[in-house]
VODRENMAR-523981 format. One record per residue (C-alpha): residue number from 1; residue in three letters; chain; x, y, z. Coordinates in Angstrom, 3 decimals, padded with zeros to 6 digits, m for minus. Example, Ala and Ser with C-alpha at 12.3 -4.5 7.8 and 13.67 -1.06 7.14 Angstrom:
// VODRENMAR-523981
1  ALA  A  012.300  m004.500  007.800
2  SER  A  013.670  m001.060  007.140
// end
This chain:
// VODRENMAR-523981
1  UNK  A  070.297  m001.357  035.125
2  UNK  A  071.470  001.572  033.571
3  UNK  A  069.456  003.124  029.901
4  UNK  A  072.389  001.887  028.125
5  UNK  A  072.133  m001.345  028.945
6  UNK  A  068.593  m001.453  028.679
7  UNK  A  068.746  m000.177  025.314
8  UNK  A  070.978  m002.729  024.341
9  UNK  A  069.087  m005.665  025.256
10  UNK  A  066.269  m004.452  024.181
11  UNK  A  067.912  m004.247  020.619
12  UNK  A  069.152  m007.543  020.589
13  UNK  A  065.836  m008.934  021.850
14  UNK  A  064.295  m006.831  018.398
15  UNK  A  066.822  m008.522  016.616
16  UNK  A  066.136  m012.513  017.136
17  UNK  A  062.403  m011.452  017.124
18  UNK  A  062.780  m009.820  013.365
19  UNK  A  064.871  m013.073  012.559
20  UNK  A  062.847  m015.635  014.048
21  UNK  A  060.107  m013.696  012.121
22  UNK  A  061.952  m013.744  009.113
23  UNK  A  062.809  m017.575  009.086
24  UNK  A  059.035  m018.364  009.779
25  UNK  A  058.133  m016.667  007.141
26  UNK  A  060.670  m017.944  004.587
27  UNK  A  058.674  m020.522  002.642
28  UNK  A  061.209  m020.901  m000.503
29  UNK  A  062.645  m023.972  m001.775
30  UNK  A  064.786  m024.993  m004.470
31  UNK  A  065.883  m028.675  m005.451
32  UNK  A  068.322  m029.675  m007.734
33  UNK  A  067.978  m033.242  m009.645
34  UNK  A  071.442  m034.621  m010.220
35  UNK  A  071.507  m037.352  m012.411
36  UNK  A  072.510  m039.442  m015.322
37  UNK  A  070.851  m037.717  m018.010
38  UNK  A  072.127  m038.912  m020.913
39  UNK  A  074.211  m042.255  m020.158
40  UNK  A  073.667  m045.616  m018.907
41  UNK  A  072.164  m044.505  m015.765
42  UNK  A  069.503  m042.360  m017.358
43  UNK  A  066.511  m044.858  m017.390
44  UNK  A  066.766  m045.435  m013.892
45  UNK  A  067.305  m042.131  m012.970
46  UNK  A  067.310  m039.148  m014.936
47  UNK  A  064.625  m037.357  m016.791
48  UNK  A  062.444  m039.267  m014.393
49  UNK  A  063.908  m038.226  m011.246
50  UNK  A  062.864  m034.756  m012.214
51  UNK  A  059.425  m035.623  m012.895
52  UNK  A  059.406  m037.432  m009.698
53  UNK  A  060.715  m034.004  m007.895
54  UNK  A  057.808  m032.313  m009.552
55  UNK  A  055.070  m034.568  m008.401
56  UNK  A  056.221  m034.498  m004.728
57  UNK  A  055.949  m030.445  m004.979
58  UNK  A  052.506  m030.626  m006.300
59  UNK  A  051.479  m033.578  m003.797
60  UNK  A  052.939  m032.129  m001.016
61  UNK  A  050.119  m029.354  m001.087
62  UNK  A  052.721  m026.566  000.393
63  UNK  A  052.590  m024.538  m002.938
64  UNK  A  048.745  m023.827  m001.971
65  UNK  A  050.243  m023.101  001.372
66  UNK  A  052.236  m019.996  000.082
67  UNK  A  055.085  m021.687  m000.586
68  UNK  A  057.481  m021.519  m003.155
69  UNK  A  059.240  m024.603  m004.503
70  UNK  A  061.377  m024.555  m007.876
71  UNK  A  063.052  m027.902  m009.331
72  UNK  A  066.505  m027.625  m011.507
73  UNK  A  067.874  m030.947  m013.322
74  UNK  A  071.506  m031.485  m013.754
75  UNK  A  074.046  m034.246  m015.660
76  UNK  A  076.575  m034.996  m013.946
77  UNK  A  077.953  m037.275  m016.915
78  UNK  A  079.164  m040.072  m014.085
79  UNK  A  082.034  m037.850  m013.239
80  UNK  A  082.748  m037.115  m009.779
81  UNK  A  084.339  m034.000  m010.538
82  UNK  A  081.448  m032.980  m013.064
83  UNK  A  078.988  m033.191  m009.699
84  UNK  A  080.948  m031.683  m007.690
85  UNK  A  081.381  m028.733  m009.775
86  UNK  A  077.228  m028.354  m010.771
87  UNK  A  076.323  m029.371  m006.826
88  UNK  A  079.340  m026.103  m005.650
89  UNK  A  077.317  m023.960  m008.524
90  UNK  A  073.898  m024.790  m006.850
91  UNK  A  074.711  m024.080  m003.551
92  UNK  A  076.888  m021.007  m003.957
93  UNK  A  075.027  m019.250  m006.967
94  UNK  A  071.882  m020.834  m007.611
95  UNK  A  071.105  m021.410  m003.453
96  UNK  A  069.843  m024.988  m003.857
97  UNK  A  069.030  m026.429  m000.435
98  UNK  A  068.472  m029.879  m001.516
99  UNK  A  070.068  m032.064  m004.062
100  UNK  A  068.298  m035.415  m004.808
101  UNK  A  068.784  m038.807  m006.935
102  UNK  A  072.964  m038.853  m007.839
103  UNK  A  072.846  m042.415  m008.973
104  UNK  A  076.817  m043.319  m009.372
105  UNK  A  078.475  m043.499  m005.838
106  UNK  A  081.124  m042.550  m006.725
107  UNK  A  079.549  m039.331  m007.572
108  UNK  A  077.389  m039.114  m004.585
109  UNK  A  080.067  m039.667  m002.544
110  UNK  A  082.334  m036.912  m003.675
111  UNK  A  078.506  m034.658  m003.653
112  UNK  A  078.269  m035.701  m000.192
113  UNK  A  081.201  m034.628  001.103
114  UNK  A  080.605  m031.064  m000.831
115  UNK  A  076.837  m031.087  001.016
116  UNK  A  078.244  m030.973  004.106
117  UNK  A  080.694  m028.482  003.636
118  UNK  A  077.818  m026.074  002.534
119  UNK  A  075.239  m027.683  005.109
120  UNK  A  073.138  m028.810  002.084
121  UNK  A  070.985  m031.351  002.106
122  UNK  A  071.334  m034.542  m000.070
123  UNK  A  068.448  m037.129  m000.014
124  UNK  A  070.165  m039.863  m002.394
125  UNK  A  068.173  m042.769  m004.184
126  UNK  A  070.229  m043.261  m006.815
127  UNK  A  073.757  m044.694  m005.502
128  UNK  A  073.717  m047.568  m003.933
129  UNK  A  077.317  m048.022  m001.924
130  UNK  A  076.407  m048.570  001.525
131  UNK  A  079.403  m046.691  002.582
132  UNK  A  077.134  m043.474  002.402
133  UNK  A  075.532  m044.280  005.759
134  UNK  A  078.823  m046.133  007.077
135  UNK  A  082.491  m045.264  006.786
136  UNK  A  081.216  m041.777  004.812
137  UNK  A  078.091  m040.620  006.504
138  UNK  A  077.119  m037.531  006.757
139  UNK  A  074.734  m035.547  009.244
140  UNK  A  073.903  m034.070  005.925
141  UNK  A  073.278  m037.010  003.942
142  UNK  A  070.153  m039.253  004.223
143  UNK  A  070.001  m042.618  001.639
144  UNK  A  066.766  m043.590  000.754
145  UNK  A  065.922  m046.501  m001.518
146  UNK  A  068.500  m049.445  m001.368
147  UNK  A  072.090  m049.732  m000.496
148  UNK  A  074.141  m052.484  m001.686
149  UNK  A  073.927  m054.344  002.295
150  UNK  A  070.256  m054.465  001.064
151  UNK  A  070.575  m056.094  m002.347
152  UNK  A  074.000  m058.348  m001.036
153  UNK  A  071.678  m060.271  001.825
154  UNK  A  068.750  m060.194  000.240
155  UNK  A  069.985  m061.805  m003.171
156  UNK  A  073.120  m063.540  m002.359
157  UNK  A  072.203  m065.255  000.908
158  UNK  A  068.695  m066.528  m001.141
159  UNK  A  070.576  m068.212  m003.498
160  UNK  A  073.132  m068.998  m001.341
161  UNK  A  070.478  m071.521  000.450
162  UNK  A  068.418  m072.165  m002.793
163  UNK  A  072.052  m074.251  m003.437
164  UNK  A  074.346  m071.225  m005.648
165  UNK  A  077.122  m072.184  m002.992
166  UNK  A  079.926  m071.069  m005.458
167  UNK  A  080.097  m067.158  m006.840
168  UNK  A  082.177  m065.342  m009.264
169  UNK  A  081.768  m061.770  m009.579
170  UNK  A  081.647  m059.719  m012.768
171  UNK  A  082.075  m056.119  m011.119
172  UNK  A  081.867  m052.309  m011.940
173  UNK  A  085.286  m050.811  m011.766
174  UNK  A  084.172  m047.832  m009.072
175  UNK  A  082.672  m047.439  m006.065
176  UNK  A  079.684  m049.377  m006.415
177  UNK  A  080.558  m052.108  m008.285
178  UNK  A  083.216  m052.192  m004.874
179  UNK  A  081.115  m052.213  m002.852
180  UNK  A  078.102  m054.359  m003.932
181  UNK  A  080.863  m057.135  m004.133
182  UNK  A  082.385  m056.923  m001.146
183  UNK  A  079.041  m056.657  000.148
184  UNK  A  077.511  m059.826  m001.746
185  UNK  A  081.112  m062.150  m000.531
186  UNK  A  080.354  m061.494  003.022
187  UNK  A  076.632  m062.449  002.528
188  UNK  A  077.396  m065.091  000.511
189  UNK  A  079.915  m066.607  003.242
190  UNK  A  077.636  m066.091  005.874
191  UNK  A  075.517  m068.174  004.346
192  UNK  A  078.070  m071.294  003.532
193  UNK  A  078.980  m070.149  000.123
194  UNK  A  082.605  m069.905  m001.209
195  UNK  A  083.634  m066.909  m003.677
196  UNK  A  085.978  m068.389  m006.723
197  UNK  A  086.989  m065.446  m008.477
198  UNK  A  086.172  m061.967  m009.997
199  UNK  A  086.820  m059.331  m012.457
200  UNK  A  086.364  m055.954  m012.730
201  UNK  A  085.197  m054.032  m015.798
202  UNK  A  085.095  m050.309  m016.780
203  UNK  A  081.950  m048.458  m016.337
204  UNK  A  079.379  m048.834  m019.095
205  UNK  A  082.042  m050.829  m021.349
206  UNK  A  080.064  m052.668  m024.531
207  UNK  A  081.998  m055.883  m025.189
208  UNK  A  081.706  m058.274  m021.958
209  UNK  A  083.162  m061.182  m023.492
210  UNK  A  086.526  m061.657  m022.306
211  UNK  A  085.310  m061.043  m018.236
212  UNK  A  082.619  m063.541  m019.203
213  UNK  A  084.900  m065.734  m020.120
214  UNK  A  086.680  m066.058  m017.173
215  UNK  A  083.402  m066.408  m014.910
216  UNK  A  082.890  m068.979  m017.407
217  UNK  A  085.811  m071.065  m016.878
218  UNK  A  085.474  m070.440  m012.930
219  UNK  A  082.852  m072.955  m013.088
220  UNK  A  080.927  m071.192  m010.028
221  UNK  A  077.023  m071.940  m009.923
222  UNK  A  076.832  m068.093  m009.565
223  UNK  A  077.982  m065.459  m011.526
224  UNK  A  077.177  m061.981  m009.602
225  UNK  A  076.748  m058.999  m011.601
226  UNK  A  077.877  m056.401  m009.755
227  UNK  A  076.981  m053.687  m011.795
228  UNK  A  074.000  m051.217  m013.077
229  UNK  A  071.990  m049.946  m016.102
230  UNK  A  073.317  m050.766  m019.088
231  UNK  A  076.110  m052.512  m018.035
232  UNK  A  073.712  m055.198  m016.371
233  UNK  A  071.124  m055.646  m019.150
234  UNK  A  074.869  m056.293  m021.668
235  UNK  A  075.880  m058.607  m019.405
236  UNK  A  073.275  m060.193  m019.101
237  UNK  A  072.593  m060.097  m023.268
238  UNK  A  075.875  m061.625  m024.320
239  UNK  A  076.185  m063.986  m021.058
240  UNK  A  073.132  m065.467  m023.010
241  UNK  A  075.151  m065.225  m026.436
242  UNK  A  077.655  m067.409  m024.628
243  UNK  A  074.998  m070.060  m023.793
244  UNK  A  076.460  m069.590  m020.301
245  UNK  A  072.622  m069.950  m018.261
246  UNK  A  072.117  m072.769  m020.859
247  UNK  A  075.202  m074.308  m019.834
248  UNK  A  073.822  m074.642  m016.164
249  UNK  A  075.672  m071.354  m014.643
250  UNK  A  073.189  m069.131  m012.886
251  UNK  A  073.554  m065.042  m013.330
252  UNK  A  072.347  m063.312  m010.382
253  UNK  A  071.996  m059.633  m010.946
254  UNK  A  072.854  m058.180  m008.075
255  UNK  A  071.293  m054.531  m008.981
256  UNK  A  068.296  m054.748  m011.606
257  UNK  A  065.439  m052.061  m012.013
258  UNK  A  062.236  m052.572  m014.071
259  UNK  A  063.225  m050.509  m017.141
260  UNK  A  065.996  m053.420  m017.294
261  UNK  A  063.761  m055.831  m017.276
262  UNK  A  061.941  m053.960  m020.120
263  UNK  A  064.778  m053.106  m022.497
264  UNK  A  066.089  m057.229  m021.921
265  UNK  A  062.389  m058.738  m022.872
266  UNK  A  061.367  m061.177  m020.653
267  UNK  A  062.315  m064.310  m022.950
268  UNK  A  066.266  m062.880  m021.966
269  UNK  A  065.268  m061.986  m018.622
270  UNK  A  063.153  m065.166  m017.015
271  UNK  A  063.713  m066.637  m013.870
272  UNK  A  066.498  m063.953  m012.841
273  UNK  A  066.396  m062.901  m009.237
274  UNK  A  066.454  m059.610  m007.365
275  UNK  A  066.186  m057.812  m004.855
276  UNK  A  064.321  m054.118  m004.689
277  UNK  A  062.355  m052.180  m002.289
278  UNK  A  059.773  m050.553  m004.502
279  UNK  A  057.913  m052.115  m007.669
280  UNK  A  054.792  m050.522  m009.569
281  UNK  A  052.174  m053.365  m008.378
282  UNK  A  052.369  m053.479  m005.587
283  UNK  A  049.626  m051.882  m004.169
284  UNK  A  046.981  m049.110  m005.204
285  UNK  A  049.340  m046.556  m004.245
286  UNK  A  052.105  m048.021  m005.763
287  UNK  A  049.713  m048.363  m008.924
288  UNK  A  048.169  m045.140  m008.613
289  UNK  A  051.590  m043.095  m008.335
290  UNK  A  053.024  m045.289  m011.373
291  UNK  A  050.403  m044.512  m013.734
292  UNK  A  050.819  m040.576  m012.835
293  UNK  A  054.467  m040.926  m013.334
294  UNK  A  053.987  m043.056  m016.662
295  UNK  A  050.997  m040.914  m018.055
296  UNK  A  054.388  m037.663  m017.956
297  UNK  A  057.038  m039.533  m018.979
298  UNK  A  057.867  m039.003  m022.993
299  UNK  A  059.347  m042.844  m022.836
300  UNK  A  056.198  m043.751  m020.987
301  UNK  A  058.479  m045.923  m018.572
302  UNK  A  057.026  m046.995  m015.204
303  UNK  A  058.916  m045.812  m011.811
304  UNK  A  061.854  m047.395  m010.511
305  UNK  A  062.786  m047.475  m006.934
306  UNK  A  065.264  m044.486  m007.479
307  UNK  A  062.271  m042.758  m008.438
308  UNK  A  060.314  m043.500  m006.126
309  UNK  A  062.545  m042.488  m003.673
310  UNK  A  063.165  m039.138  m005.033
311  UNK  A  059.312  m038.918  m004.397
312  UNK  A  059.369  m040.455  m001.349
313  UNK  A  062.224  m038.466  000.199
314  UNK  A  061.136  m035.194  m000.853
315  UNK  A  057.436  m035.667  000.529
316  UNK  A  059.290  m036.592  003.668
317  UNK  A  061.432  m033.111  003.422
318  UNK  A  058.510  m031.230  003.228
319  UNK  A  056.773  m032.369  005.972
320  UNK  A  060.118  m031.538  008.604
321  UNK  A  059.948  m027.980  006.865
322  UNK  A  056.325  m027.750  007.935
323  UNK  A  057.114  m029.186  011.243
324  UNK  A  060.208  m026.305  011.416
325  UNK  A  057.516  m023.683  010.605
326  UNK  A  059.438  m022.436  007.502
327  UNK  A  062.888  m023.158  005.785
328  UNK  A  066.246  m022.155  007.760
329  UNK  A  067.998  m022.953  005.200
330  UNK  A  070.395  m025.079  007.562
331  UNK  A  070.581  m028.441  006.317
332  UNK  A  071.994  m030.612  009.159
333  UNK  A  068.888  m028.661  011.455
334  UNK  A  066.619  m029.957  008.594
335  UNK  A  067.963  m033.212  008.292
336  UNK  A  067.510  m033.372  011.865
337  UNK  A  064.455  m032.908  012.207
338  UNK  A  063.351  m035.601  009.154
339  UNK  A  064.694  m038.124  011.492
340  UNK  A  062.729  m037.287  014.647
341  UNK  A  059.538  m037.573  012.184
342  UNK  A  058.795  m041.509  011.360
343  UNK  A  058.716  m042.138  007.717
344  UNK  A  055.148  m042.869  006.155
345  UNK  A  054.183  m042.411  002.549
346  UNK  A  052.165  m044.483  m000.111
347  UNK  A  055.221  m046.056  m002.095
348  UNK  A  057.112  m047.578  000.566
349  UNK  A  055.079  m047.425  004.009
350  UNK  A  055.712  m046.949  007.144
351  UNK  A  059.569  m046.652  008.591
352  UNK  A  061.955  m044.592  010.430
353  UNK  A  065.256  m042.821  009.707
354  UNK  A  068.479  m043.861  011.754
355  UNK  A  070.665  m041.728  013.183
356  UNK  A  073.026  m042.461  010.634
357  UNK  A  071.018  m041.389  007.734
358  UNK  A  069.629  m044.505  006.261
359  UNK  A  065.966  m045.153  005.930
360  UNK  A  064.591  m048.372  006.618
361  UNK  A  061.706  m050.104  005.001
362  UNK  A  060.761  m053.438  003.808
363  UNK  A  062.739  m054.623  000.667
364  UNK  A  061.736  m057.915  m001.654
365  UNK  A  063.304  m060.779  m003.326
366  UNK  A  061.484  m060.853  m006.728
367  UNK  A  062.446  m063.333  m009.838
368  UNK  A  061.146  m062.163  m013.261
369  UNK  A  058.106  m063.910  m014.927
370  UNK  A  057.831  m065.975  m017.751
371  UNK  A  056.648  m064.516  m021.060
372  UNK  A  053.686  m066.837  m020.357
373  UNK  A  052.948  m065.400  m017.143
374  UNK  A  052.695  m061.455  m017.578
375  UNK  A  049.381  m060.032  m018.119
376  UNK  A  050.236  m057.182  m020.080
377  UNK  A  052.766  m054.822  m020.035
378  UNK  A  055.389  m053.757  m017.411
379  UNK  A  053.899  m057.081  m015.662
380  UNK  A  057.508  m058.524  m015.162
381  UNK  A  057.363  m059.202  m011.806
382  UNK  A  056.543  m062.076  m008.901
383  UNK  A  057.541  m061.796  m005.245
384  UNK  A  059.669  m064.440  m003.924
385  UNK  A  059.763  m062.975  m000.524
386  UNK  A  059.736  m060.075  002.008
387  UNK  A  062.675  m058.656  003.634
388  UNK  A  061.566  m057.398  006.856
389  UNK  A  062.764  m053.404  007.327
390  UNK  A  064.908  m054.753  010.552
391  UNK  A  067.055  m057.124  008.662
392  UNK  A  067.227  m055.217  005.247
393  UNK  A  070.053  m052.536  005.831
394  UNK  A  072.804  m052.407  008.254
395  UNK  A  072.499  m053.065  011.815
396  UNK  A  072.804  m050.039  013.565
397  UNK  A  075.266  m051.414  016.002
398  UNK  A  077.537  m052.969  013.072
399  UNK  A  077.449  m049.506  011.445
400  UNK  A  080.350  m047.570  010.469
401  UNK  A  079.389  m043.976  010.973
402  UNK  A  081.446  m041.667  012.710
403  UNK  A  077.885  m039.991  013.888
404  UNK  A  077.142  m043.196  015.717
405  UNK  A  080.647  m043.009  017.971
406  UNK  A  079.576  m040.367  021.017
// end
């Protein structure tokens, strides 16, 4: 072998031993919190998705590691465009490497898309179209909490066989609301139920009357809200206006978090069921994360499950960066790697990622309490019944995803 060559391979071997060095020893991090801030996603999401970002940093111990973690908030305003735009900013100026929350899917679906094109990372808790682990995954993308497969079987087929054989659908005019309901009919169907009608509604409208109307005169034992936030707890407000649940119709909200429950009262919200994958009480370290989260929050709201899965999803992040030695700042490799590593944390257990990006964990059919039968406050609460993590998201082999087709 002649010098030359010698010399040359021995630079190039100097080379990927100064990088390899270098990416081992890069231990920065910075996560961006895009959210609702200010609309009717902000409860669920929002200001407490940050805070949620900023307990996983300090409980992840990596900062006494060395490490350097910073957390930027964002509002996307519901726009897809708006998201798009911050989440391009992020990557390109501020060099995110994560983006978490995005409830809206029609937002995190446009974010998505962008995520990949940068090899990003989004961990998403906040939308719930299951489409984001189907038609549109991602090797970039990984959904969290719920998706609207989770919340169509586990509320419509329940009251499907509890004898709500006959639905009409009050539904979010995006991708949700989309979604959920065509979601919820073929659950509902499944079961032996029949689907009489529906009407869609723009996002976070304030006068429901004339779509309640018409799921009024539909005469169906159900009427499934497919929407979120705000637009739930004013349905559900003026459907009682109407006298519509005193008339015998049942409202089955499809998509409810806790600080819904709060802002309705439970004389409004009784007997409604639900389905969610996280609540507060559940266990001592539900109850021990909530009343951190509660003790920061300047509303003094308890967690939902999107924040709890920000939490949850970010401790999970951290520990494939450990695994990787240091951050490459490659988000597919990352992303990777989080699904070789089984899920385990204290707010939703044990589970697994599949290769399509969607994490799987028990979820729960709840129904609100009476007034007479909370202890105190936030008690809202009582479990009608388990979901087992197999049969609470998408069979893998029904699945969508174009990562699945090899």
């Amino acid at each position: 072998m002649s010098k030359k060559v010698s010399a040359l391979l021995l630079g190039t071997a100097l080379a990927l031993s100064a990088g390899s060095a270098a990416f081992a020893q890069d231990k920065t991090v910075k996560i961006g919190s895009l959210s609702d801030q200010s609309g009717l996603y902000a409860d669920l999401g929002g200001p407490g998705s940050t805070v949620a970002a900023q307990m996983a940093v300090e409980d992840s111990g990596l900062t006494a590691k060395g490490w350097k973690i910073d957390v930027i908030s964002g509002d996307h305003l519901n726009k897809p465009d708006v998201g798009v735009n911050i989440a391009r900013q992020w990557f390109d100026v501020d060099k995110v490497d994560v983006i978490v929350d995005v409830p809206n899917s029609g937002v995190a679906l446009a974010v998505s898309n962008l995520v990949k094109e940068k090899n990003g990372i989004l961990l998403d808790s906040g939308a719930g179209s299951s489409d984001l682990t189907n038609a549109q995954c991602t090797p970039n993308t990984i959904h969290w909490s719920y998706d609207t497969y989770t919340l169509a079987h586990g509320t419509g087929t329940a009251l499907v066989k509890a004898g709500g054989d006959s639905w009409f659908f009050l539904t979010a005019d995006y991708a949700f609301g989309t979604a959920l309901e065509r979601d919820t009919t073929a659950a509902v169907q499944a079961a032996g139920g029949k689907v009489l009608g529906a009407v869609k509604h723009p996002l976070s409208t304030s006068d429901f009357s004339s779509f309640l109307l018409q799921a009024q005169a539909s005469k169906a034992k159900v009427i499934g809200l497919a929407n979120a936030g705000a637009d739930t707890t004013n349905s559900i407000k003026q459907a009682a206006e109407f006298g519509i649940t005193a008339g015998g119709q049942k409202l089955a909200a499809l998509l409810l978090f806790i600080t819904d429950v709060n802002s309705l009262g439970l004389n409004t919200a009784q007997g409604l069921n639900f389905t969610e994958t996280f609540y507060w009480d559940m266990n001592d370290g539900t109850r021990a994360f909530a009343k951190r989260f509660q003790a920061r929050m300047k509303n003094h709201g308890m967690p939902t499950m999107v924040h709890a899965g920000v939490y949850a999803s970010l401790l999970h992040y951290f520990k494939a960066l450990e695994a990787l030695g240091g951050n490459p700042h490659d988000g597919a490799k990352v992303v990777a790697k989080m699904k070789e590593i089984p899920t385990d944390d204290p707010l939703f257990g044990k589970g697994s990622i599949e290769p399509n990006g969607r994490t799987i964990h028990p979820a729960y059919l709840f129904e609100v309490k009476k007034p007479s039968e909370s202890k105190g406050p936030w008690d809202y609460y009582k479990l009608v019944a388990t979901i087992p993590a197999n049969e609470a998201f998408t069979p893998l082999d029904k699945s969508t995803c174009p990562l699945l087709k090899k």
